[in-house]
MIDOSE-1310 file (N, C-alpha, C; in nm, 2 decimals, decimal comma, always signed):
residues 183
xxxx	-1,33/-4,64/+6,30/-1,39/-4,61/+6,43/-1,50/-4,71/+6,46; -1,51/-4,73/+6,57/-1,63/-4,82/+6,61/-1,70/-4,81/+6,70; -1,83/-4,79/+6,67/-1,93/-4,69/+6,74/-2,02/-4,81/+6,85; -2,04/-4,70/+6,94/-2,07/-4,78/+7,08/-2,21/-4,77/+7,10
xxxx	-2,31/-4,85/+7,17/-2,42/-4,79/+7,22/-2,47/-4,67/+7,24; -2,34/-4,61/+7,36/-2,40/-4,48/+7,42/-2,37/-4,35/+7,28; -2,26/-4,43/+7,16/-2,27/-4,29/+7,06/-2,42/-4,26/+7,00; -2,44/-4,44/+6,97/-2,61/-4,38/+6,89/-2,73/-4,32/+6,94
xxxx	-2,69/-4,34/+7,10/-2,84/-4,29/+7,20/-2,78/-4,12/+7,29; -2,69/-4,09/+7,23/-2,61/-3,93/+7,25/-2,72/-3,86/+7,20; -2,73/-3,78/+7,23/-2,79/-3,61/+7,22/-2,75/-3,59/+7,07; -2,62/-3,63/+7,03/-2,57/-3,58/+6,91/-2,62/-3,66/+6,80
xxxx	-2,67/-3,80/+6,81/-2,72/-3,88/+6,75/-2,85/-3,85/+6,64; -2,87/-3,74/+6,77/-3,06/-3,73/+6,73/-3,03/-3,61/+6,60; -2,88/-3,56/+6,53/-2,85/-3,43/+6,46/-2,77/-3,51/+6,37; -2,73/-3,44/+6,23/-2,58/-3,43/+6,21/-2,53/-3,33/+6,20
xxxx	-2,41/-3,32/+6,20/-2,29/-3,24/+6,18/-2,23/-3,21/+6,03; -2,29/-3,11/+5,95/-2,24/-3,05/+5,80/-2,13/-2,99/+5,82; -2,04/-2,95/+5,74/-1,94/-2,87/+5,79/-1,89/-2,79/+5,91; -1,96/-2,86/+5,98/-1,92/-2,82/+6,13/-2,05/-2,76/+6,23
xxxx	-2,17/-2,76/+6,13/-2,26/-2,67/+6,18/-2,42/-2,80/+6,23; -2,45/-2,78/+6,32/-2,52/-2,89/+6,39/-2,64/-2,88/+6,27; -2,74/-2,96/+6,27/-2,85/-2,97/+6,18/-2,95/-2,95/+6,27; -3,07/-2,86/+6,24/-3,16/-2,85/+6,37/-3,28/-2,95/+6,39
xxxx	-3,32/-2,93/+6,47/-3,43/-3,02/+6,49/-3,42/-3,18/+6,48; -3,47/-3,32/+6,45/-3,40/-3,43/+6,46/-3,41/-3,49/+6,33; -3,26/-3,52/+6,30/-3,19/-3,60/+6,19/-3,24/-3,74/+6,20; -3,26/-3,80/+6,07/-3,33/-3,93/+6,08/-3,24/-4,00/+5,94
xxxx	-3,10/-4,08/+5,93/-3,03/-4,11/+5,86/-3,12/-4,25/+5,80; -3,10/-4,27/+5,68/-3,17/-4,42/+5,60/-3,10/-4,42/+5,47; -3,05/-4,56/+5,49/-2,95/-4,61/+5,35/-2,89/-4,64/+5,33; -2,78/-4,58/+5,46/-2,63/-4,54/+5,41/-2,59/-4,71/+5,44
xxxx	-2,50/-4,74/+5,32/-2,42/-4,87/+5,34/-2,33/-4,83/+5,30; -2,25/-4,96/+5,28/-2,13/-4,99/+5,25/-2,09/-5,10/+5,10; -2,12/-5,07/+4,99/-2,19/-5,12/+4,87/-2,03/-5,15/+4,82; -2,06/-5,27/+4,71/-1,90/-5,37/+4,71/-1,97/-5,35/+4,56
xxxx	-1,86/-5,33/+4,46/-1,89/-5,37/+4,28/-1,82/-5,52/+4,28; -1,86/-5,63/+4,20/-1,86/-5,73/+4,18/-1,87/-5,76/+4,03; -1,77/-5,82/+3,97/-1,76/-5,88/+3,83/-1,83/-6,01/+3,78; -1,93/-6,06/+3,71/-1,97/-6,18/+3,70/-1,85/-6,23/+3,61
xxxx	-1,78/-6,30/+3,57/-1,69/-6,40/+3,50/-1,77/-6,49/+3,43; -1,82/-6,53/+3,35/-1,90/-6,62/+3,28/-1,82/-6,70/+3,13; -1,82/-6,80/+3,16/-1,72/-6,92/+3,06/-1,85/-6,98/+2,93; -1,80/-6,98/+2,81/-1,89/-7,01/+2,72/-1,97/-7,15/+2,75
xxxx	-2,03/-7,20/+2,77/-2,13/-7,29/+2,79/-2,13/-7,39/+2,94; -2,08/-7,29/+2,99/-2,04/-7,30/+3,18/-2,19/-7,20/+3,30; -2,24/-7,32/+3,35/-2,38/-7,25/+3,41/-2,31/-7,15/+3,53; -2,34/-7,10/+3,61/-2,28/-6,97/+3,69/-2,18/-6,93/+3,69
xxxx	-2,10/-6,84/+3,72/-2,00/-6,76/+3,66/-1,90/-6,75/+3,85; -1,80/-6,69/+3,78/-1,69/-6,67/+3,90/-1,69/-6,52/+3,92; -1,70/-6,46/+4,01/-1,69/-6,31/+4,08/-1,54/-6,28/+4,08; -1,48/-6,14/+4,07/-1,41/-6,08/+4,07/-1,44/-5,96/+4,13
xxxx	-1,36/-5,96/+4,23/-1,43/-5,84/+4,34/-1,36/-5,66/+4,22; -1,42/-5,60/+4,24/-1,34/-5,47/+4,12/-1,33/-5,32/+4,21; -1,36/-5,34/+4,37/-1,37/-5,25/+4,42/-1,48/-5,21/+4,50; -1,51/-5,11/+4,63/-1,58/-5,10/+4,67/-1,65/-4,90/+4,58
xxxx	-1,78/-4,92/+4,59/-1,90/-4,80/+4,53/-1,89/-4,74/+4,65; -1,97/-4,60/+4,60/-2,01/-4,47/+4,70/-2,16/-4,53/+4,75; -2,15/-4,50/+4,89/-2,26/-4,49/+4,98/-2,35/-4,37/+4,93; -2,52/-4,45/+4,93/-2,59/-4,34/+4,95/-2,72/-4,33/+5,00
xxxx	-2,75/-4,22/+5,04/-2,81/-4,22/+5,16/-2,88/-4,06/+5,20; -2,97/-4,11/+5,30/-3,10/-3,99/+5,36/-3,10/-3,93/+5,46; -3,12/-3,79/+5,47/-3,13/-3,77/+5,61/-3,27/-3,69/+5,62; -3,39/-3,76/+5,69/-3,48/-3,63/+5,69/-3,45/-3,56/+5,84
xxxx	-3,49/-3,43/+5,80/-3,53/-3,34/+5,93/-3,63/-3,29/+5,94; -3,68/-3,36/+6,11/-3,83/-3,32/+6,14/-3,77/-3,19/+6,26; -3,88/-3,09/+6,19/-3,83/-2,95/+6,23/-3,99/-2,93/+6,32; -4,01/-2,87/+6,44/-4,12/-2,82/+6,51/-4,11/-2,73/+6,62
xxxx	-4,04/-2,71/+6,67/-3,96/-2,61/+6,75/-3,97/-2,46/+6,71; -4,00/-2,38/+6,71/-3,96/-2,19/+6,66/-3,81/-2,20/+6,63; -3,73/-2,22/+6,76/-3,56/-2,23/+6,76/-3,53/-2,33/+6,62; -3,60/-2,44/+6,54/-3,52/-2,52/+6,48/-3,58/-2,47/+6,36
xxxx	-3,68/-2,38/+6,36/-3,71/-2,29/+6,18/-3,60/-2,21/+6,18; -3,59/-2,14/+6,31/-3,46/-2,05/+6,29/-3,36/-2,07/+6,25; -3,33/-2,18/+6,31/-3,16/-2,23/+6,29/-3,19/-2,30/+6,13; -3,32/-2,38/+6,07/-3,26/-2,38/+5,93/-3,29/-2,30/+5,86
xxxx	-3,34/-2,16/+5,87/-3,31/-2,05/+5,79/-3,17/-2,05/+5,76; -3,05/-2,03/+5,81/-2,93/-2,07/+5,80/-2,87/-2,15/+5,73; -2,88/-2,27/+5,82/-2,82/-2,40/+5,81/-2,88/-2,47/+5,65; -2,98/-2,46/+5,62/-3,02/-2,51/+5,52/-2,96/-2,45/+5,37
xxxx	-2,86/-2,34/+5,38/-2,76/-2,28/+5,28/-2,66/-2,38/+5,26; -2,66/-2,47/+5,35/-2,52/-2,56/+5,32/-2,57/-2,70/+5,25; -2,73/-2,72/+5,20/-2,79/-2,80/+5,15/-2,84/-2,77/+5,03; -2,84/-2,66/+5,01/-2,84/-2,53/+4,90/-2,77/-2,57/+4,73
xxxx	-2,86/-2,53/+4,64/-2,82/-2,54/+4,48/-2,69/-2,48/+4,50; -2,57/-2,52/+4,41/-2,49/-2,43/+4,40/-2,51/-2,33/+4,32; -2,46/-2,15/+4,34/-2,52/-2,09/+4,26/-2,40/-2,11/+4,11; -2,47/-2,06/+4,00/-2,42/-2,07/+3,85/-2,28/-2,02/+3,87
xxxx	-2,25/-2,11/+3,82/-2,05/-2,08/+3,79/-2,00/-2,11/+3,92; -2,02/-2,17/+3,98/-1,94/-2,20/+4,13/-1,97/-2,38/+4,16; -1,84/-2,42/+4,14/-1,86/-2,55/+4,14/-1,82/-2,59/+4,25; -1,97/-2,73/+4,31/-1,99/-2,78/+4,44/-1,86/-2,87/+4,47
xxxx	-1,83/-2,82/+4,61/-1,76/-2,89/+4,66/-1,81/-2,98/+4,82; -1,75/-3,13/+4,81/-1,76/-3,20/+4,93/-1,75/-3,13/+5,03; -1,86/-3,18/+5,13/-1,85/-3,16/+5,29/-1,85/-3,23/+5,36; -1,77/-3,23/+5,49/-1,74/-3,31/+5,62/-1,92/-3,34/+5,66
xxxx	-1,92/-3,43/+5,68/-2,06/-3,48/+5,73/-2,02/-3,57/+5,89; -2,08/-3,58/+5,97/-2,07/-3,64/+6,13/-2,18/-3,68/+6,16; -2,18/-3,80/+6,23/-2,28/-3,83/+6,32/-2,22/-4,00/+6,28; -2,28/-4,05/+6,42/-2,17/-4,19/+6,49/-2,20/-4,31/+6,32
xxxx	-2,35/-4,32/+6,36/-2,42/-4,43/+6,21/-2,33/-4,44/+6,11; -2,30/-4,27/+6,06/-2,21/-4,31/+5,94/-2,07/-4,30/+5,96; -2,00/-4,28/+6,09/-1,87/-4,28/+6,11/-1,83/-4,45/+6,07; -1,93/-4,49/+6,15/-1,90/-4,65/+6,18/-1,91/-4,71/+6,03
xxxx	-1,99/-4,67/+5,94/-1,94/-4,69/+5,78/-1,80/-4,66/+5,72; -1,77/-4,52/+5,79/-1,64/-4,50/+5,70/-1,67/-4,40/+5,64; -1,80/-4,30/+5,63/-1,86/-4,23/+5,58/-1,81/-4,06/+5,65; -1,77/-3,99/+5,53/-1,68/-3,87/+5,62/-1,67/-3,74/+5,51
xxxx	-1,75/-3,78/+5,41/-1,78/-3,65/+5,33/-1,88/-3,67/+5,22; -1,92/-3,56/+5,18/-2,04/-3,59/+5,13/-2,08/-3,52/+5,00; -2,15/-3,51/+4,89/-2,21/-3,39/+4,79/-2,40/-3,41/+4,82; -2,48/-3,29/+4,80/-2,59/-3,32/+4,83/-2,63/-3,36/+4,67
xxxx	-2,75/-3,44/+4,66/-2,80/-3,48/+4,56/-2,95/-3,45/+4,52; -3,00/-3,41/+4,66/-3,13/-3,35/+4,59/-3,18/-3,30/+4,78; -3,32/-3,23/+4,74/-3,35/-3,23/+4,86/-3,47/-3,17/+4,86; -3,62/-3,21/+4,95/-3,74/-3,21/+4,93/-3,78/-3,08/+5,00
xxxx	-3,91/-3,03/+4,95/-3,94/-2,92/+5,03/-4,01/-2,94/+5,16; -4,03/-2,87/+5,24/-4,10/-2,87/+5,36/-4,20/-2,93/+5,36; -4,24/-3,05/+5,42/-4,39/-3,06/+5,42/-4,41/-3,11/+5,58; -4,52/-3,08/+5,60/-4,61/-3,12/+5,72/-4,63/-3,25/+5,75
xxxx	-4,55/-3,33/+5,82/-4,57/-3,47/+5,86/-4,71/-3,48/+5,95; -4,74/-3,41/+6,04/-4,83/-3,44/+6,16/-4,86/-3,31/+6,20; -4,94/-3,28/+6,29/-4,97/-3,08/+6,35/-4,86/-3,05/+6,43; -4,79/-2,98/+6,34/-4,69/-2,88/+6,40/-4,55/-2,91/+6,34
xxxx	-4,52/-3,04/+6,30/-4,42/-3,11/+6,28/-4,38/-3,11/+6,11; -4,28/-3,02/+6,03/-4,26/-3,03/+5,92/-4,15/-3,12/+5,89; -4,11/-3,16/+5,80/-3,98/-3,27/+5,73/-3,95/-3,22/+5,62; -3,79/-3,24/+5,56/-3,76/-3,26/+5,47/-3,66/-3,29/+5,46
xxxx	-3,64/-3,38/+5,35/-3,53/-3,54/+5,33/-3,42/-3,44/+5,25; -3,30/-3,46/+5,27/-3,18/-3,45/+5,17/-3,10/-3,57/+5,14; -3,09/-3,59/+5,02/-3,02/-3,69/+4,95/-2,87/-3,67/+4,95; -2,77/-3,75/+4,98/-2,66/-3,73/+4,97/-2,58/-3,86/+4,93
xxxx	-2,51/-3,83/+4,86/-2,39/-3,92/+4,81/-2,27/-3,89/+4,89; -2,20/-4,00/+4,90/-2,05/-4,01/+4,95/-1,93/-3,95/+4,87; -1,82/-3,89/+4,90/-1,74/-3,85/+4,81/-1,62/-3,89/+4,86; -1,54/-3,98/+4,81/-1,39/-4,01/+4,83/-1,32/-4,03/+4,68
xxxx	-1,19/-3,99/+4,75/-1,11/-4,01/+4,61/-1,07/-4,11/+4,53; -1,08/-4,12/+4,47/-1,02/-4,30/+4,37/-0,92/-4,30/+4,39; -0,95/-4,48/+4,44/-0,81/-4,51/+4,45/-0,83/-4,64/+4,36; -0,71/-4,70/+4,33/-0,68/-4,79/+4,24/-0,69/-4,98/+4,38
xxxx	-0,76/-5,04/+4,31/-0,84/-5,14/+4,37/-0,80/-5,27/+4,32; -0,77/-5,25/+4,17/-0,73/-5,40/+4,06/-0,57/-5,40/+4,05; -0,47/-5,46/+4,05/-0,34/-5,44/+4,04/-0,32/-5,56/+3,92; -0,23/-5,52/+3,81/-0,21/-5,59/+3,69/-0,06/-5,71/+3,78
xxxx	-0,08/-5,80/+3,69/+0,01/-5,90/+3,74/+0,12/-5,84/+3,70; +0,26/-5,89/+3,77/+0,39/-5,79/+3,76/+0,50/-5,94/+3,72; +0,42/-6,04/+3,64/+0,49/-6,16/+3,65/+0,42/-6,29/+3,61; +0,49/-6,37/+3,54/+0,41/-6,55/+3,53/+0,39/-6,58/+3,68
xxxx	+0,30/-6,67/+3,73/+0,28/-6,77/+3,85/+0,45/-6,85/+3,83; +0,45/-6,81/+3,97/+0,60/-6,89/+4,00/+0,56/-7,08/+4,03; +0,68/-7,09/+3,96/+0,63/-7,25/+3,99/+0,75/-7,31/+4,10; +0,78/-7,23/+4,17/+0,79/-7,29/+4,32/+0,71/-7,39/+4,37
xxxx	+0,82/-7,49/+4,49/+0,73/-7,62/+4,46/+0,71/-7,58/+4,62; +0,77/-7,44/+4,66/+0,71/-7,43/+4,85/+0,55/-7,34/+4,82; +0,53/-7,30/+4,73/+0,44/-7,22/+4,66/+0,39/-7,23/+4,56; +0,28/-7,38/+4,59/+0,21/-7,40/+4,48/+0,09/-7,37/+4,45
xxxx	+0,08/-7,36/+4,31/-0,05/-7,30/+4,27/-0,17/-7,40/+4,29; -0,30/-7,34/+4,26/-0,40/-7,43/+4,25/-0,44/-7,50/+4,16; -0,44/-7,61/+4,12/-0,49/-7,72/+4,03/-0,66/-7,76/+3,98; -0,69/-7,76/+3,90/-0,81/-7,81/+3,90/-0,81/-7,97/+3,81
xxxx	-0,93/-7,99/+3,81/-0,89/-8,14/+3,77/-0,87/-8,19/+3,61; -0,89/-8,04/+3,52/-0,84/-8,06/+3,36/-0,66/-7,99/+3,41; -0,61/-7,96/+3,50/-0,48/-7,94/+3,48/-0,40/-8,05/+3,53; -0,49/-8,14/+3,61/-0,40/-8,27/+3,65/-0,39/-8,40/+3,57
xxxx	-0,53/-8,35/+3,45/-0,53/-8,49/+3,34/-0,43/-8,43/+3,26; -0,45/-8,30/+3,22/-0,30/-8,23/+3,15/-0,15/-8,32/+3,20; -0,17/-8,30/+3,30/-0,01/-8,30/+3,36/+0,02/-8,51/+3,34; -0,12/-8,57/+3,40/-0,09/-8,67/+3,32/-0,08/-8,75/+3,21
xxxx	-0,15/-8,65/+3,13/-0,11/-8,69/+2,98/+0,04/-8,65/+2,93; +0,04/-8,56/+3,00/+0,23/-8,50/+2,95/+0,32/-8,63/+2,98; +0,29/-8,64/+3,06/+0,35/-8,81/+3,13/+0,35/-8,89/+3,05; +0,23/-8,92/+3,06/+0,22/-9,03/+2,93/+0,31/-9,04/+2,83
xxxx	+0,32/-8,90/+2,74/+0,35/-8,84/+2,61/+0,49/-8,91/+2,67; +0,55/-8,83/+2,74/+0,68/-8,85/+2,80/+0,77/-9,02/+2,80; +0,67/-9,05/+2,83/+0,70/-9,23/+2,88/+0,69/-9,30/+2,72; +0,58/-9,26/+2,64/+0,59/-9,35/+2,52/+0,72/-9,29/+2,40
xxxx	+0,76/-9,15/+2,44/+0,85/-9,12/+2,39/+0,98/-9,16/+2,42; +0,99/-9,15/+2,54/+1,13/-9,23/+2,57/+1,17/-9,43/+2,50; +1,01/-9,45/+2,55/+1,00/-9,59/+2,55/+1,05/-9,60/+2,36; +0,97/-9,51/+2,29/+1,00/-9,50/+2,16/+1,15/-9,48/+2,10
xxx	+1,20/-9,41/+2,22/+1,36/-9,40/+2,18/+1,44/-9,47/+2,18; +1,38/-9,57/+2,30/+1,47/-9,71/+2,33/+1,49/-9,84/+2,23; +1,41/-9,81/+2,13/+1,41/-9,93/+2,02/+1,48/-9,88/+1,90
């Protein structure tokens, strides 16, 4: 999806959306990316190394809410159960999370990971931040080779310049052996 001007400056912008249930007072998102794992490659007495991409990581990310309103204590009396310890023997499950910022990530479900208690920003105005992690399924990112490099000559590989002194020493080898055969 790809999020427009008027999504981030929407009415809906200023909240998010937990399992379907608005968040009260105003949502303030910080963090959330889009985070890549990367392999360093490193060759024995070779100064920087080659990357190998291995997949992309979970997003993570903040949302505080600044609550001041009567109506938005009320509503997180509630709402703040869905941000809630899981109780003993009941294991946490992902939730649908919304709002445009992290749609445009790719960002679409969530586990909470911690979350602060109420405190007083300014007169009248309380906050408190929830931590949340991304939750998607594993998928497989590395694929094993299914084959040697074809040595098609419409489809050639890349050469570096110890494979081309290779290839001309094989030559060589080639030419003094023949030459050797001829006597």
């Amino acid at each position: 999806m790809s999020v427009t001007r008027e999504d981030l400056e929407s009415d809906d912008a200023d909240r998010i959306r937990l399992r379907g249930k608005w968040s009260p007072g105003l949502a303030i998102i910080a963090g959330a990316s889009e985070p890549r794992n990367w392999e360093e490659v490193k060759g024995y007495g070779i100064s920087g190394a080659s990357l190998r991409y291995t997949g992309d990581s979970l997003a993570k990310f903040t949302v505080e809410l600044r609550l001041w309103d009567p109506s938005h204590f009320e509503a997180w009396a509630t709402w703040k159960d869905l941000v809630a310890k899981p109780r003993r023997g009941v294991r946490p499950k992902a939730m649908r999370i919304e709002h445009p910022a992290l749609s445009d990530l790719g960002i679409s479900d969530v586990v909470v990971e911690d979350r602060t208690q109420l405190t007083q920003v300014e007169n009248g105005v309380w906050s408190t931040t929830i931590s949340f992690k991304q939750y998607r399924k594993p998928l497989p990112m590395l694929l094993k080779p299914n084959g040697a490099i074809p040595t098609d000559p419409l489809n050639p590989t890349a050469k570096d310049a110890a494979d081309l002194e290779i290839e001309r020493l094989r030559a060589s080898v080639k030419d003094l052996q023949a030459e050797d055969a001829r006597r």
